[in-house]
N, C-alpha and C positions, 0 to 999 in steps of 0.2 A: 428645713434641710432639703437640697435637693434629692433628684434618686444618683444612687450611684450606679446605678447601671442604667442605658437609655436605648431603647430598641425599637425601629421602626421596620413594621412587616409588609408588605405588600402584597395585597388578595386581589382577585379577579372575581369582584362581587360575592357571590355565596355557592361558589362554586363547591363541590367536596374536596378537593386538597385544601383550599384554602380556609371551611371550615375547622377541618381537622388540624390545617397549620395552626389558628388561631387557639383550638382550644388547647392542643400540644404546650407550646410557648405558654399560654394562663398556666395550667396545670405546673408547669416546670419552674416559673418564675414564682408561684405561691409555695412550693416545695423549696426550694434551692435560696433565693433570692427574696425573700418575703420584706415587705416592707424596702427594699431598697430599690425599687427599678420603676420604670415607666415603657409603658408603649404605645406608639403611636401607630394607627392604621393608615393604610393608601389603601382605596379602591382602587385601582389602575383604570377599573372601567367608567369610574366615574370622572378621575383623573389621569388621561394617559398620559399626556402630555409631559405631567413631571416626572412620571413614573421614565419615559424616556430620558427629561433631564435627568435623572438621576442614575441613568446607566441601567434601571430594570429593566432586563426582557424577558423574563421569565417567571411566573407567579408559581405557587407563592416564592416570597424570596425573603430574607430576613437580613437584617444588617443590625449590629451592636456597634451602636456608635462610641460611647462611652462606657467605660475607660477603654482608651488606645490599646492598641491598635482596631482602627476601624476592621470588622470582620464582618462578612457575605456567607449565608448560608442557602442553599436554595431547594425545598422539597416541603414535606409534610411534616419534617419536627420532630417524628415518629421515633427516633431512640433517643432517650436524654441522655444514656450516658457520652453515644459519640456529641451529639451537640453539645450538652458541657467541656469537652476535650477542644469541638471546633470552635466553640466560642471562645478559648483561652479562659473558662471557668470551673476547670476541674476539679479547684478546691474551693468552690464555692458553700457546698454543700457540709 
């Protein structure tokens, strides 16, 4: 079964926001969303170039692609409860 939820973050190497972004999102997705999601990383610094295709300009940044509506978060992660409200997952939990 696929995940039902798919999220791809984008870091700028192992910077401190963007550790914290990452372990924020793990923490919230094994609370909230367990078993149902996926995420994929972008170094930006490894990869800029997409990171621009894809409209990042600012690390970290987070995008929930699936289910629609596509949503854009961009910071350290750091409240779950506004992030579950801005990802349109507030009754995930």
């Amino acid at each position: 079964m696929a995940a039902a939820f798919m999220f791809r973050l984008y870091l700028a190497g192992d910077s401190p926001n963007s550790t914290q972004a990452k372990a924020n999102l793990g923490a919230l997705c094994k609370r909230y969303l367990k078993g149902r999601y996926k995420i994929e990383i972008v170094d930006v610094a490894k990869e800029p170039n997409r990171a621009l295709t894809d409209g990042i300009y600012m690390t970290p940044s987070l995008l929930k692609l699936a289910p629609s509506p596509v949503r854009m978060i961009v910071g350290t992660l750091s409240r779950p409860e506004i992030l579950l409200e801005s990802l349109g997952l507030g009754n995930a939990g």
